[in-house]
C-alpha positions in Angstrom: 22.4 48.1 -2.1 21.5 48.4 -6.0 22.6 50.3 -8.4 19.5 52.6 -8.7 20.0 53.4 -4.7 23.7 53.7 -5.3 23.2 56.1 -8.2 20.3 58.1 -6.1 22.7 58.9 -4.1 25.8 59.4 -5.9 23.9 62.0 -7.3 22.4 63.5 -4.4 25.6 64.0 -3.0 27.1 66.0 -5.7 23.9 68.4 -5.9 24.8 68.6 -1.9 28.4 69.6 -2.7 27.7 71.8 -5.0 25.5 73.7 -2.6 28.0 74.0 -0.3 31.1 74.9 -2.1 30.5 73.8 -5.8 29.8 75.6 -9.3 26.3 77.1 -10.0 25.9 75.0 -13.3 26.8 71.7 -10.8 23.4 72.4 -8.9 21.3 73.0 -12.0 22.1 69.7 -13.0 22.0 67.3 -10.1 19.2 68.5 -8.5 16.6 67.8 -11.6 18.7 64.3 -12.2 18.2 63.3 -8.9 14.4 63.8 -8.7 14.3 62.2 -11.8 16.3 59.0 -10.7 14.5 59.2 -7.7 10.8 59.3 -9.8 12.4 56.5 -11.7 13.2 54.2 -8.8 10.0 54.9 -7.2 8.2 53.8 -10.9 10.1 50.4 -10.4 8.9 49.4 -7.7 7.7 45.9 -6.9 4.2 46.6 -5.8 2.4 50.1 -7.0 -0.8 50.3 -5.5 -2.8 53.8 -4.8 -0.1 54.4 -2.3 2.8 54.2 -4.7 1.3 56.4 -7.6 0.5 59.2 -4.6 4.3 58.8 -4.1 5.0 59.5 -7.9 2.5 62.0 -8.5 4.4 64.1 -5.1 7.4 63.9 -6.8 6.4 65.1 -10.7 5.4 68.0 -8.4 8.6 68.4 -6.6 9.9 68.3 -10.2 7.8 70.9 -11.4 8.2 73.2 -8.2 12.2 73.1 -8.7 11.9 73.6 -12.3 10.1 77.5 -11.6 12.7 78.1 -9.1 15.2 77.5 -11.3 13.7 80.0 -14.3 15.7 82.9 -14.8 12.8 84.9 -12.7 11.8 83.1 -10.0 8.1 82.0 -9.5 8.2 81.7 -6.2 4.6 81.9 -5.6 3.8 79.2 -7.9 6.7 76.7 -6.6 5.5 77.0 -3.1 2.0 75.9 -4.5 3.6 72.7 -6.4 5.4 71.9 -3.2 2.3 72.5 -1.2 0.9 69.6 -3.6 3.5 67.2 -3.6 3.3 67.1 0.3 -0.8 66.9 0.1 -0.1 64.0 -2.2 2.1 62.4 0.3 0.4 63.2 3.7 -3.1 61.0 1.7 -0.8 58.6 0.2 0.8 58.0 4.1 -3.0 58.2 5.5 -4.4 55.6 3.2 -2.3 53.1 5.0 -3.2 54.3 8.4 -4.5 52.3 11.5 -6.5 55.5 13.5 -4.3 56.0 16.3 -3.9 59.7 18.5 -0.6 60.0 19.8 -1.0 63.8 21.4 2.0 65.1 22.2 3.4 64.3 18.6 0.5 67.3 16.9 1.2 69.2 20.2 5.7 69.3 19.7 4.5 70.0 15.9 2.1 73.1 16.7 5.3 74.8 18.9 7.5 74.4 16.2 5.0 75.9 14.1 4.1 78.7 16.0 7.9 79.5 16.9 9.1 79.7 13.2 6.2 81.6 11.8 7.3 84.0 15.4 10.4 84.0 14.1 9.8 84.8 10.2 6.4 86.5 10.1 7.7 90.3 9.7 9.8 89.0 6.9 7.5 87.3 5.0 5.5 90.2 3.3 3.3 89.1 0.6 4.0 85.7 0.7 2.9 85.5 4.2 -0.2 83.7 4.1 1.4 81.0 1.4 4.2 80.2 3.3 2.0 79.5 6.6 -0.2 77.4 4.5 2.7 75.2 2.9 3.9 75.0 6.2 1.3 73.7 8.2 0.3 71.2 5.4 4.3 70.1 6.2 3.4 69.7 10.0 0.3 67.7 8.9 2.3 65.8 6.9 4.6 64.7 9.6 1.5 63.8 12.1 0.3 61.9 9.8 3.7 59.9 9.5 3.8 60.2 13.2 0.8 58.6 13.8 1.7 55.5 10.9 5.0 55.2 13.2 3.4 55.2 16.7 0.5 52.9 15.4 2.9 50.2 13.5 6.6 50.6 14.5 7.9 49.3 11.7 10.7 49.9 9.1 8.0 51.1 6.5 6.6 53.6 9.2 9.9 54.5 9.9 11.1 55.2 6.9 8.3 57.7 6.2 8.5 59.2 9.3 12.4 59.5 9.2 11.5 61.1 5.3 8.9 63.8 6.3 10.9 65.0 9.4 14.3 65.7 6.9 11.7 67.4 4.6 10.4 69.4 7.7 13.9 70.1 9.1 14.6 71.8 6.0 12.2 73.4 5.4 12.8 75.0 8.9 16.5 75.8 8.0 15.2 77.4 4.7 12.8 80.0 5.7 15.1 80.9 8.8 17.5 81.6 6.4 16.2 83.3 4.0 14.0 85.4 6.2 15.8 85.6 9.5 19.6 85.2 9.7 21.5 83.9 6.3 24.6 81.2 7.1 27.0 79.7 4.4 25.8 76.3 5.2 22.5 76.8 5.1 22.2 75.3 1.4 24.0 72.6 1.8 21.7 71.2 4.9 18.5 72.2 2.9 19.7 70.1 0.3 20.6 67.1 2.4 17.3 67.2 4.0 15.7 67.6 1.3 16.9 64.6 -0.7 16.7 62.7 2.0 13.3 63.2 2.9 12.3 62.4 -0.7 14.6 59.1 -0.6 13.4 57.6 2.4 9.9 58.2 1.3 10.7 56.4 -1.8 12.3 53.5 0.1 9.0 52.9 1.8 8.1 51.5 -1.4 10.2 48.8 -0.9 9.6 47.6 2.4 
């Protein structure tokens, strides 16, 4: 593995910590160096094509979306609309390289999830109801879209994104039941595992 993989994760894995037992200061810092090693590693690339500058683009506005939650008053509004970008951006990045294939029970597993969470959370959401369903379902289309690349192909490129967009769903799940339904002391920690490692498998695709 090189050493922009190694350090990727190295500091991944101390954002992850910190989230689960570590200093506040710890996750301020690891969580923007990571993205930023991670934007970096997707820039160097072998190939870029329209795919790989999607890819780039989704993360500056993971970056950006981070960055307002981590302003002394939270914009949470605004952040959810930067993450609903970054996963537009990668749901047409994964589509551009898509054979048209309809594997149904993949967008029929998706909808139940969907419609069980928002169950789940809805009374809780209050005024961010309606942005919250909408960042959500454009995270379910980005997994079908994944889905369908994996089904089509089967290969360590579809995988990848497919093993990437499921993290990123998985904790996006864990988050909002969280903070909406029932709170649990590891619930940080996961979200931030998931969430790096969606972003870094997503990023390996580039390389495949």
């Amino acid at each position: 593995m090189s050493w922009p993989f190694l350090a990727v994760f190295f500091s991944g894995w101390l954002f992850v910590d910190a989230s689960y037992r570590g200093p506040r200061w710890q996750r301020w810092v690891f969580k923007p160096v990571t993205l930023l090693l991670l934007l970096l590693l997707a820039w160097q690339a072998p190939v870029l094509t329209v795919y790989g500058y999607l890819i780039v683009l989704g993360l500056l506005a993971t970056l950006i979306a981070d960055g307002l939650l981590l302003l002394p008053t939270e914009r949470v509004l605004y952040a959810i609309g930067a993450f609903f970008l970054s996963h537009l951006l990668y749901t047409i990045s994964f589509a551009s390289q898509m054979t048209i294939t309809f594997f149904w029970p993949l967008p029929l597993a998706l909808i139940v999830i969907g419609i069980l969470l928002l169950a789940a959370v809805w009374t809780r959401l209050e005024e961010l109801r309606w942005a919250i369903c909408t960042y959500f379902a454009m995270t379910l289309l980005m997994v079908w879209i994944a889905g369908e690349q994996y089904f089509a192909r089967n290969t360590d490129f579809s995988f990848s994104i497919l093993a990437g967009t499921v993290l990123l769903l998985l904790g996006n799940i864990v988050w909002l039941f969280s903070r909406y339904r029932i709170k649990f002391r590891a619930a940080d920690a996961i979200i931030a595992a998931c969430y790096f490692g969606g972003h870094f498998l997503i990023v390996r695709s580039l390389y495949l």
